[in-house]
C-alpha positions as CSV (number, residue, x, y, z in Angstrom):
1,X,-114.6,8.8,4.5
2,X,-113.5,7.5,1.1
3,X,-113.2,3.8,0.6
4,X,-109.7,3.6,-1.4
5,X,-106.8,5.1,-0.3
6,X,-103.0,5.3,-1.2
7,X,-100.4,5.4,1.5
8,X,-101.3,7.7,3.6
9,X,-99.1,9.9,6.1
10,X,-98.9,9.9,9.7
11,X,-100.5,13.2,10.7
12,X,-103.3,11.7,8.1
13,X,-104.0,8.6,9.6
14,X,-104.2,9.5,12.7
15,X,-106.8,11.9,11.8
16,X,-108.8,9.3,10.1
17,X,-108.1,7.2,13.4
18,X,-109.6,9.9,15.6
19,X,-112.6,10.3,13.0
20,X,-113.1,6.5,13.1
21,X,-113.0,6.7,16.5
22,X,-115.2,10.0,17.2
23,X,-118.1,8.1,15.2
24,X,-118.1,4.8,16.6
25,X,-118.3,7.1,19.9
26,X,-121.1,8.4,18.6
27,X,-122.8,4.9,17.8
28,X,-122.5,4.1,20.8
29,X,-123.5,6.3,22.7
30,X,-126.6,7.0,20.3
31,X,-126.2,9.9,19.3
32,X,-126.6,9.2,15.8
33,X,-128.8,7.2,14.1
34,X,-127.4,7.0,10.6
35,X,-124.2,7.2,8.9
36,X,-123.3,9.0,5.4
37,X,-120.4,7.6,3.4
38,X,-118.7,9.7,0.5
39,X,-117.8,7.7,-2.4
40,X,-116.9,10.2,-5.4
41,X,-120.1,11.7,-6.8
42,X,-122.4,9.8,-4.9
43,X,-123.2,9.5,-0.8
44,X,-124.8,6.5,0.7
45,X,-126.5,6.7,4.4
46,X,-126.6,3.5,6.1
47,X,-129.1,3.2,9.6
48,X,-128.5,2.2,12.4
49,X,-131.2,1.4,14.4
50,X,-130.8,-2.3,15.6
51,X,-129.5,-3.4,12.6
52,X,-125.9,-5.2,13.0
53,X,-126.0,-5.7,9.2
54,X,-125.8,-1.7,8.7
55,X,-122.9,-1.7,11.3
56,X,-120.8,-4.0,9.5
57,X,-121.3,-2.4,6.1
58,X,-120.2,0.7,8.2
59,X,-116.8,-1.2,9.3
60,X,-116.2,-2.3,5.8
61,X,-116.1,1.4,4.6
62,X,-113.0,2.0,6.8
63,X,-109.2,2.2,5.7
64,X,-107.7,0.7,8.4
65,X,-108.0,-2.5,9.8
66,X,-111.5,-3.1,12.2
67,X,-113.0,-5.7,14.5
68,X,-115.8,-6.0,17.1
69,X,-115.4,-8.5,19.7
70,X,-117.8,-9.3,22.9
71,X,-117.4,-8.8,26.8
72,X,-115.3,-12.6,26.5
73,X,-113.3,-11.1,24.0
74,X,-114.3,-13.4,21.3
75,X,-114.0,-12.3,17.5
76,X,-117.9,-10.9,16.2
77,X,-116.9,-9.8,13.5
78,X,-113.4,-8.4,11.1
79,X,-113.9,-5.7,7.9
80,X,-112.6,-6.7,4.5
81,X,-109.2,-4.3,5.0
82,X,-108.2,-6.2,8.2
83,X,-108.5,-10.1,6.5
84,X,-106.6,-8.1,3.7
85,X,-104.0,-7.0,6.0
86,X,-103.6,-10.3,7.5
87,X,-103.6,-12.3,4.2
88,X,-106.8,-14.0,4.6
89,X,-110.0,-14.0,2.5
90,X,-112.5,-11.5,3.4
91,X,-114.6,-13.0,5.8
92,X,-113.0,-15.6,6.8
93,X,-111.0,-14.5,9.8
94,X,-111.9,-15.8,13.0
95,X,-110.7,-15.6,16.2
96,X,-108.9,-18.3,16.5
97,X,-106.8,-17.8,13.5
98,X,-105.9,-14.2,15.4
99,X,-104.5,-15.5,18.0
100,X,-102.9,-18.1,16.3
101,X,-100.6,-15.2,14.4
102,X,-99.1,-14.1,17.6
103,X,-96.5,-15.6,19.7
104,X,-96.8,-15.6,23.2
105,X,-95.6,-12.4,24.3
106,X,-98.2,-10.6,22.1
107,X,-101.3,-13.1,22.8
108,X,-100.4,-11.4,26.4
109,X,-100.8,-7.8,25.1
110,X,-103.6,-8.3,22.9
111,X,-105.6,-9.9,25.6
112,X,-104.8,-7.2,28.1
113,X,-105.8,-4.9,25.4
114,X,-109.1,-6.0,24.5
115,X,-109.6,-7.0,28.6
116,X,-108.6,-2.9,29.1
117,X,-111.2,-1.2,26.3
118,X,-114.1,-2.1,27.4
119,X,-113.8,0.0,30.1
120,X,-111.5,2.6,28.4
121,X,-109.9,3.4,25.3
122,X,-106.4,1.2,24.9
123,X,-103.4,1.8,22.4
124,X,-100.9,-1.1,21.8
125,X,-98.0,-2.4,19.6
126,X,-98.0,-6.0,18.5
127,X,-96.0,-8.1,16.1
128,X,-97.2,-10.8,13.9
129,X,-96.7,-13.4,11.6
130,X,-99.1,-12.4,8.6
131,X,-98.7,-14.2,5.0
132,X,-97.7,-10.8,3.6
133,X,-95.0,-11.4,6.0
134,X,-94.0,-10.1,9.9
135,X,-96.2,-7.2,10.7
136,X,-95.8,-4.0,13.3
137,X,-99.3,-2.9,14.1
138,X,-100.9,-0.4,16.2
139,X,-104.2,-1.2,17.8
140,X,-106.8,0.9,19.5
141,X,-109.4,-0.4,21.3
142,X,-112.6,1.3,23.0
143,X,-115.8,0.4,24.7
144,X,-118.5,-0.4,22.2
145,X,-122.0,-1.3,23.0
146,X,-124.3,-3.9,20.4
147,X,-127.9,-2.8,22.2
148,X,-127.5,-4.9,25.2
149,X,-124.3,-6.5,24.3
150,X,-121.4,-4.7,25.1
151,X,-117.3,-5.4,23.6
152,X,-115.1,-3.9,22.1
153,X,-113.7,-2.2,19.0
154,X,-110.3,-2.4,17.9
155,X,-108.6,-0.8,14.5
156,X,-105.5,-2.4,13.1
157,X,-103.0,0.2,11.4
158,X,-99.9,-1.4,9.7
159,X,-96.6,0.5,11.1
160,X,-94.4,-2.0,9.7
161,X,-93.1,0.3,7.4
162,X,-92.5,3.0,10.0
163,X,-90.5,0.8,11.9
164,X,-88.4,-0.4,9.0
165,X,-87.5,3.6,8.4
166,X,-87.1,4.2,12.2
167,X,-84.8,0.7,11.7
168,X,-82.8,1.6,9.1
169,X,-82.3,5.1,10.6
170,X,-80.7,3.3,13.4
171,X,-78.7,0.6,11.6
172,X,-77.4,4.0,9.5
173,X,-76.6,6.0,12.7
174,X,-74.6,2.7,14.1
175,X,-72.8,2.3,11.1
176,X,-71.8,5.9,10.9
177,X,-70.6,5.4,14.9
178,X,-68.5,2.5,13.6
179,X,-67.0,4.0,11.3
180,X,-66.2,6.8,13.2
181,X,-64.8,4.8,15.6
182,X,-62.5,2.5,13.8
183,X,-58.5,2.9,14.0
184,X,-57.6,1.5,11.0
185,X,-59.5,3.2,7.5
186,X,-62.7,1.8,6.4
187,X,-64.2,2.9,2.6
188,X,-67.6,2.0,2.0
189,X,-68.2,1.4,-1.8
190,X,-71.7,0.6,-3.5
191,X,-72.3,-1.9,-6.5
192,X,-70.7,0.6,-9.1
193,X,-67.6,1.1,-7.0
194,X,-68.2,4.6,-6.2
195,X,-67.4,5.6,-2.7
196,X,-70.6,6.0,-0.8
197,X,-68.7,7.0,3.2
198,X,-65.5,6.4,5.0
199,X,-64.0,7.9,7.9
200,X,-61.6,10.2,9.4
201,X,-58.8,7.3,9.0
202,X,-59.3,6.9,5.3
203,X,-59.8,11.1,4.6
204,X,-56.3,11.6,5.2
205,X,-55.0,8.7,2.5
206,X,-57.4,9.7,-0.1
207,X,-58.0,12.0,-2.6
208,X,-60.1,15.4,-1.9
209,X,-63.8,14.7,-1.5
210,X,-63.7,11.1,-2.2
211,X,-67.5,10.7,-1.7
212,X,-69.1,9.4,-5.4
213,X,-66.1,9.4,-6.4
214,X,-64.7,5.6,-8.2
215,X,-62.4,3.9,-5.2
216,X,-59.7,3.8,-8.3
217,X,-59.8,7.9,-8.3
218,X,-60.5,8.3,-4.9
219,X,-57.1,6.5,-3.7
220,X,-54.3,5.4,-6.2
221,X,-52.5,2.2,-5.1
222,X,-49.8,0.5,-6.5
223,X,-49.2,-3.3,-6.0
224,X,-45.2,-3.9,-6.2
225,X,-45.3,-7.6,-6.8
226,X,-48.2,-7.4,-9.4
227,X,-46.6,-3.9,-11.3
228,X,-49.2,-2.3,-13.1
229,X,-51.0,-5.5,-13.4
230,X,-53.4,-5.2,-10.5
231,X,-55.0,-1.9,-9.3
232,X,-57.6,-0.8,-6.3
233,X,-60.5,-1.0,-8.7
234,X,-59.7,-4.7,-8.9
235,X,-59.9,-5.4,-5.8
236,X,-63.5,-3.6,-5.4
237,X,-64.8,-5.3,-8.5
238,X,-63.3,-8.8,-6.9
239,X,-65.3,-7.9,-3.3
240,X,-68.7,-6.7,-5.2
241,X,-68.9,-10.2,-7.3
242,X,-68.6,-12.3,-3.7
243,X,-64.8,-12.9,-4.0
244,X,-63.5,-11.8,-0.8
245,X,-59.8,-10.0,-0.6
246,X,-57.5,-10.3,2.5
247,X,-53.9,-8.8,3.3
248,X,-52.3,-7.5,0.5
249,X,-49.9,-4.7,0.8
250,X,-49.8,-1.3,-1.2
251,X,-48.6,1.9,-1.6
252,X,-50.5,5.1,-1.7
253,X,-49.0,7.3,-4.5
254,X,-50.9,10.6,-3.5
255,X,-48.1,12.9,-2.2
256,X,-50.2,14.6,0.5
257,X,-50.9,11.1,1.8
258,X,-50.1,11.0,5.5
259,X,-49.8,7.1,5.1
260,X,-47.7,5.5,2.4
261,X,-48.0,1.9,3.2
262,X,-51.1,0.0,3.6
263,X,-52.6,-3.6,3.8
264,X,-55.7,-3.7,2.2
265,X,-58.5,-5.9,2.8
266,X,-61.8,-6.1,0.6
267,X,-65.3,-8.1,1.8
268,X,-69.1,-7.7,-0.2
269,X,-71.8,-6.1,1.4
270,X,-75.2,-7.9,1.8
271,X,-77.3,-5.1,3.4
272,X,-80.2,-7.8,3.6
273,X,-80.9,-11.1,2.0
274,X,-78.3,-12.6,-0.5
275,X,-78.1,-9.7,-3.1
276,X,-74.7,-7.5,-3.1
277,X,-75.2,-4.3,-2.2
278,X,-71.3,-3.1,-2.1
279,X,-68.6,-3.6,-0.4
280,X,-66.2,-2.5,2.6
281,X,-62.5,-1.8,2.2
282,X,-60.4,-1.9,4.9
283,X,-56.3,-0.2,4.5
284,X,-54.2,-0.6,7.8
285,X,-51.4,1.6,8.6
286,X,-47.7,-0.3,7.4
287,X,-45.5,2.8,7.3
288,X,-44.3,1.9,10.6
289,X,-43.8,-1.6,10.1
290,X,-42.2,-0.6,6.7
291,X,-39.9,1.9,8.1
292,X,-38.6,-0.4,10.7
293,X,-38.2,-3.3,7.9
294,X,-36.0,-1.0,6.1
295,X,-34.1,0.2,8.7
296,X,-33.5,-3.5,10.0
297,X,-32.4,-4.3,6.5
298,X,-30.2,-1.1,6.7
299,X,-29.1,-2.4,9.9
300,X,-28.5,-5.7,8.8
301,X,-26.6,-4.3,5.5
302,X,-24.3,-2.8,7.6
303,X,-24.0,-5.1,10.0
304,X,-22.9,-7.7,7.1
305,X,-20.1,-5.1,5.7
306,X,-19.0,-4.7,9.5
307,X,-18.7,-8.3,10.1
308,X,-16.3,-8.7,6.8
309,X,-13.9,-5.5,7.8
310,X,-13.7,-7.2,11.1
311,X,-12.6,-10.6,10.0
312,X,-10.5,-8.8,7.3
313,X,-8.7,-7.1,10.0
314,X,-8.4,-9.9,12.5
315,X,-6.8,-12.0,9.7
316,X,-4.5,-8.9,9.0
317,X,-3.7,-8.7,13.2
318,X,-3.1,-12.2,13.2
319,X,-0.5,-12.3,10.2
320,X,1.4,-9.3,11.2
321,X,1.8,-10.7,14.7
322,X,2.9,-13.9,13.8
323,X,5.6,-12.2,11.0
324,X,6.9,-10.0,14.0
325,X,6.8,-12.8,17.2
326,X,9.7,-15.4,17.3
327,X,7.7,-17.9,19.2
328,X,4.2,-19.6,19.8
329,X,3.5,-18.5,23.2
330,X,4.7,-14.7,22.4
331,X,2.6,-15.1,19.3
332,X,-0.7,-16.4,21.3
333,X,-0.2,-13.3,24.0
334,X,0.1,-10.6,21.4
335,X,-2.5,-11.7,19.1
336,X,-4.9,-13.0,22.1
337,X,-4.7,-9.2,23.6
338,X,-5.2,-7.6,20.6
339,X,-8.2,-9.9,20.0
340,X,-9.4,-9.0,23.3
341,X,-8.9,-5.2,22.5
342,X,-11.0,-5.2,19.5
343,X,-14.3,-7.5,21.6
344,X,-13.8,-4.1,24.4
345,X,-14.3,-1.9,21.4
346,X,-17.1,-3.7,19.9
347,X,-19.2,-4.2,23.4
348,X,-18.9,-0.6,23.9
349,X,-20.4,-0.3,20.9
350,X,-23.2,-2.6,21.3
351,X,-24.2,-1.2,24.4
352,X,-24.4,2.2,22.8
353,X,-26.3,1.1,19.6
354,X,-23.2,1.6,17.7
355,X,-23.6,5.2,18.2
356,X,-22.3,8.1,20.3
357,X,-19.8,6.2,22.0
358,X,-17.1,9.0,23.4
359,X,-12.6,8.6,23.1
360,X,-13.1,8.8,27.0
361,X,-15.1,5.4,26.7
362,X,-12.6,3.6,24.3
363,X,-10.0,4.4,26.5
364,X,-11.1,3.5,30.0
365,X,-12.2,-0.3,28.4
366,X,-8.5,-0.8,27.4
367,X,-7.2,0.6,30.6
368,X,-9.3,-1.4,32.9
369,X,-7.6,-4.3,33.3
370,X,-4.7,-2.1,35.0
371,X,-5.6,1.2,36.1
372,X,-9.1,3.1,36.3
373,X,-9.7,6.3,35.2
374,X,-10.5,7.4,38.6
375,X,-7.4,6.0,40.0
376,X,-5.2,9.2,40.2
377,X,-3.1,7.6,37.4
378,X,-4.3,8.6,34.8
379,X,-5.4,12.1,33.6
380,X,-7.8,13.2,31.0
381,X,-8.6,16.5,29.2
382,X,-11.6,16.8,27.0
383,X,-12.2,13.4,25.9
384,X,-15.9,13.9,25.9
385,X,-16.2,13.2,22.0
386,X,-18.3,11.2,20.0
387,X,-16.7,9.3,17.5
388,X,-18.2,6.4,14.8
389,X,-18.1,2.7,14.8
390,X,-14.9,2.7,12.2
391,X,-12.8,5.4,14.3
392,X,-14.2,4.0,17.6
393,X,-12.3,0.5,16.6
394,X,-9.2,1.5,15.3
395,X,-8.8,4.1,18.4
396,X,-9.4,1.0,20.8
397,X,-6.3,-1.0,18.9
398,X,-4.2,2.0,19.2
399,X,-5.3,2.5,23.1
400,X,-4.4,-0.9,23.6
401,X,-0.8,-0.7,22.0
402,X,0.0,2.1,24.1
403,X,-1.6,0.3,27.1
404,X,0.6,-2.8,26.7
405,X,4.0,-0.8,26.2
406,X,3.5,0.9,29.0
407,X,2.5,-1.5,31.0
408,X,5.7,-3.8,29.9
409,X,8.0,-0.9,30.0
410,X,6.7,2.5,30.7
411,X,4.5,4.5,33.2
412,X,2.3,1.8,34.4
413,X,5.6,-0.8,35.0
414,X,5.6,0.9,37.9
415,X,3.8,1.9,40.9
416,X,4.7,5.6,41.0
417,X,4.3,6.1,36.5
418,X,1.5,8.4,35.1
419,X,0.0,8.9,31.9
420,X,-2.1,12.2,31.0
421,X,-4.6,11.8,27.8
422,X,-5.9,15.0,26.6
423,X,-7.4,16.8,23.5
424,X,-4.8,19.8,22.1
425,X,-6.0,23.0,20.8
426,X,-7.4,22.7,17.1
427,X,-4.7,23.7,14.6
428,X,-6.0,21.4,12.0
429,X,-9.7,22.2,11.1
430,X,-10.1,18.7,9.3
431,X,-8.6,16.6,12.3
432,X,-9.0,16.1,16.1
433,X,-5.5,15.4,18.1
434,X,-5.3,13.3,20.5
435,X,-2.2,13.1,22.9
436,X,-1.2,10.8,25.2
437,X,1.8,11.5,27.1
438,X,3.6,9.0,30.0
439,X,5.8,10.1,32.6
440,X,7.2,9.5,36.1
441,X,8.1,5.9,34.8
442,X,11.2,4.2,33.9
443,X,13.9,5.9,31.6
444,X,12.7,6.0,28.0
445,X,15.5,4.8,25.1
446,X,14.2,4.5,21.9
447,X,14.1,0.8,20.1
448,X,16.4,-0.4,17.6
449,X,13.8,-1.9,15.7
450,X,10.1,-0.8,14.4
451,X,7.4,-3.6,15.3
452,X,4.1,-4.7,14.7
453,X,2.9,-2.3,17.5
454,X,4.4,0.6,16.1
455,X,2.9,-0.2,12.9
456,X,-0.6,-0.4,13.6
457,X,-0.5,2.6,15.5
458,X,0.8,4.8,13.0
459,X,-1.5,3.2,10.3
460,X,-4.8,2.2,12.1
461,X,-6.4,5.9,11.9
462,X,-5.8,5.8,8.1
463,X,-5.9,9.0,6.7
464,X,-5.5,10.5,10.0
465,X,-2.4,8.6,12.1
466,X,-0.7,8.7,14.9
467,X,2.9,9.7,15.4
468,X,5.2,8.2,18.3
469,X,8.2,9.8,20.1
470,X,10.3,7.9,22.3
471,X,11.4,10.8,24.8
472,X,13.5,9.8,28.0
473,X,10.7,11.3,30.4
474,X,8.1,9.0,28.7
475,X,6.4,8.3,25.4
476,X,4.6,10.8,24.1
477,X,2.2,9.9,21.1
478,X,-0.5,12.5,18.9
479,X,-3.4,10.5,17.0
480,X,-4.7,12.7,14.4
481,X,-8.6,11.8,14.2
482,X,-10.5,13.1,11.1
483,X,-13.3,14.6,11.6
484,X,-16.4,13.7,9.8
C-alpha cells in the first residue's frame, strides 16, 4: 500500500478500502503476524505480536482516514490522514473533539455505528463541520480485537466532493426542468455574454443555433425610444456587472421570428458565493398586447373622424331644417326626429361592432315606432345585405324621411296603407337599388314645392342617390347604394 496518493477514483478506493479492511481482518483474527509496506524501492515489515506501537505505525501507512476505539466507544487512537482530514494536528485528535464536530443528528449515527461494529461490519454517512470546511464522509466500521481488548475500527473516506458532483448534477437537471417549463423565454448567458441554454420559448425568437453564440447575434433587438443608442448586448453587459434590468420593450428584427414584440428583463447570476457567474434574460410575449394597442388606436382614430362627420352633419340637419320650417315647434319635431333617426342608426351599429349590420336592420329601427316588420304591413325582398358604418347612416336618414311622409300622408296614414321594400335585379354592376314602393294609402298628388326631406334623400347616398316619384297609387322611391 503506498503512502502518498493523488485523488483517487471510486472503483479505486474502494479497493483499497476492501484491502484495508481484508488485513485488519486478518490482525485480528491472527492470522498474520507481520505486515509489509511498499514504499518505492524499499519495503518495511512491521510485527505484530503484542506490540500496539507496530499497529499504529500500521494505521499511519493508510490513505484514508483510520481510528481504533474500545468496547465504550472511546477514541484509542486516530492516524495522521484522519487529523489531516479533520484539520487538526497529527496526534492531537481526541474523542471529544470528534464528537464535538457533529451536530446532533450525526452524534446519533456515529454512535450507533461504532455501537453496531463491534459485532459486525457497519457503513454510514455523516456530515461535519471540519476546519477545511463541511465534510461528507463515509465510515466503515468492524470488529477489532487489542489481545484482550476488544473495539472497533473505523476508516474515514471524504465524499464531499462526490456529493458536490452528484449536487450539481441535480441543481443542472432542475435548472434544465425550469427552463423547460417556463412560458415566457428564458436565455441563459455566461460572463462573456455568450449564450450558454435557453428553452423552447426563446428558440423560436432567436437566431439558428444560438448556443455560444453573443446574445447580440443570437437575437437582434431594437429599442424605439432609445434608436440605435441601446442594443441587447447592453442590457447583458448591465445584468453581468450587478445592474439589474426590468421591463423594457423591444422588437425582434429577425423575419422568421414568431414573436415581434417583447419585454425584456435582465438579472446577474451568482451560481454560489458573491462572484458573477452570468446572467438570465427573460423576453415576454407583447405581440398581442401590441396588436390590440394598435387596433384600439385604429379604433379610436376612427372613432375620432366618426364623431366629427357626425356633428358636421347634425349641424348640417339642423340648419337645413330650420331654413325650410316656418315655426319653432315645427322646427323642434323635424329636427328632434331626424336626431332620433340618426341615435337608431348608430345603436345598431354599436351593437354590431360597427360591422355587418344588414338594410333589413336599418329599416326595421326607423319603422318601429309605427309598424313592425312582422306586422303584415310591410313587405321585404332581399334586404339581407351588409352595408358599412357611412352607408348604414345615411340609409337610416333616408328610411326615416320616407317613414315620416308616409306616416303624415301616405301608406301608414292609414290603417288599410302598405309599403313593399325590396332589392331589384342588378342592372348596374357598381350600385345596389333599393326600392321602396307605398300603396293602398291615400291618393298621391305631387307637392308644389321641394323640401328639406326631399333633399336629403336625394343627396344623402352621395355618389349613389335616391330618386322620388310621386305616383297617385303611392310613392315609389329607388336608392342607388354603391357598392364597395
Amino acid at each position: 500500500m503506498t503512502s502518498a496518493v493523488a485523488e483517487l477514483s471510486r472503483a479505486e478506493l474502494e479497493a483499497r478500502l476492501e484491502e484495508a479492511e481484508a488485513t485488519l481482518r486478518a490482525i485480528r483474527d491472527g492470522e498474520i503476524d507481520a505486515v509489509v509496506v511498499s514504499g518505492g524501492d524499499s519495503e518495511q515489515v512491521f510485527t505484530l505480536e503484542g506490540s500496539s506501537q507496530s499497529y499504529r505505525t500500521f494505521m499511519e501507512t493508510m490513505d484514508v482516514g483510520a481510528a481504533a476505539f474500545d468496547a465504550e466507544g472511546q477514541l484509542l487512537y486516530a492516524n495522521a490522514a484522519l487529523c489531516m482530514l479533520l484539520g487538526r494536528p497529527a496526534g492531537s485528535l481526541t474523542g471529544a473533539m470528534l464528537i464535538e464536530l457533529l451536530d446532533s443528528v450525526n452524534q446519533a449515527k456515529f454512535r450507533r455505528l461504532l455501537a453496531q461494529a463491534v459485532q459486525r461490519r457497519e457503513t454510514a454517512e455523516i456530515h461535519l463541520r471540519a476546519e477545511a470546511g463541511a465534510r461528507s464522509l463515509l465510515l466503515t466500521g468492524a470488529p477489532l480485537d487489542f489481545g484482550v481488548v476488544r473495539g472497533t475500527a473505523i476508516t474515514f473516506t471524504d465524499i464531499s466532493e462526490r456529493e458536490e458532483a452528484a449536487a450539481a448534477r441535480e441543481s443542472e437537471r432542475l435548472a434544465r426542468a425550469i427552463l423547460a417549463s417556463a412560458n415566457e423565454a428564458v436565455i441563459v448567458c455566461d460572463r462573456a455574454g455568450r449564450v450558454t441554454h435557453l428553452n423552447g420559448a426563446a428558440i423560436r425568437i432567436c437566431a439558428a443555433s444560438p448556443i455560444g453564440k453573443i446574445f447580440g447575434e443570437a437575437i437582434d433587438l431594437t429599442f424605439a425610444d432609445a434608436t440605435d443608442l441601446m442594443s441587447g448586448a447592453d442590457i447583458v453587459t448591465m445584468a453581468i456587472s450587478g445592474m439589474p434590468v426590468q421591463g423594457l420593450e423591444a422588437a425582434v428584427r429577425a423575419p422568421s421570428a414568431a414573436i415581434t414584440d417583447v419585454m425584456i428583463s435582465a438579472a446577474p447570476l451568482v451560481v454560489s458565493g458573491e462572484r458573477m457567474q452570468g446572467c438570465v434574460v427573460t423576453l415576454v410575449d407583447l405581440s398581442h398586447r401590441k396588436a390590440a394597442e394598435r387596433r384600439q388606436a385604429l379604433l379610436m382614430g376612427e372613432l375620432d373622424h366618426r364623431v366629427k362627420n357626425t356633428l358636421a352633419m347634425v349641424m348640417a340637419i339642423c340648419a337645413r331644417t330650420a331654413a325650410h320650417e316656418r315655426t319653432i315647434e315645427d322646427f323642434q319635431k323635424s329636427f328632434s326626429g331626424r336626431l332620433q333617426a340618426l341615435a337608431a342608426t348608430h345603436t345598431l351599429l354599436s351593437n354590431s361592432s360597427w360591422e355587418n349590420l344588414q338594410i333589413k336592420d336599418v329599416l326595421g329601427a326607423e319603422l318601429e315606432p309605427f309598424a313592425s316588420l312582422s306586422s303584415g304591413r310591410i313587405v321585404t325582398e332581399g334586404l339581407d345585405i351588409a352595408v358599412d358604418a357611412r352607408i348604414a347612416v345615411s340609409l337610416g336618414l333616408v328610411f326615416h324621411e320616407l317613414v315620416t311622409n308616409a306616416v303624415k300622408y301616405g301608406a301608414l296614414s292609414v290603417p288599410g296603407g302598405k309599403i313593399s321594400v325590396r332589392r331589384l335585379e342588378a342592372s348596374d354592376v357598381e350600385a345596389l337599388t333599393i326600392e321602396w314602393q307605398e300603396q293602398d294609402g291615400p291618393l298621391v298628388t305631387p307637392p308644389t314645392s321641394s323640401g328639406f326631406g326631399q333633399t336629403l334623400i336625394s343627396r344623402s347616398l352621395g355618389n349613389g342617390g335616391a330618386t322620388l316619384e310621386f305616383r297617385p297609387a303611392g310613392v315609389v322611391c329607388r336608392i342607388s347604394i354603391p357598392r364597395g
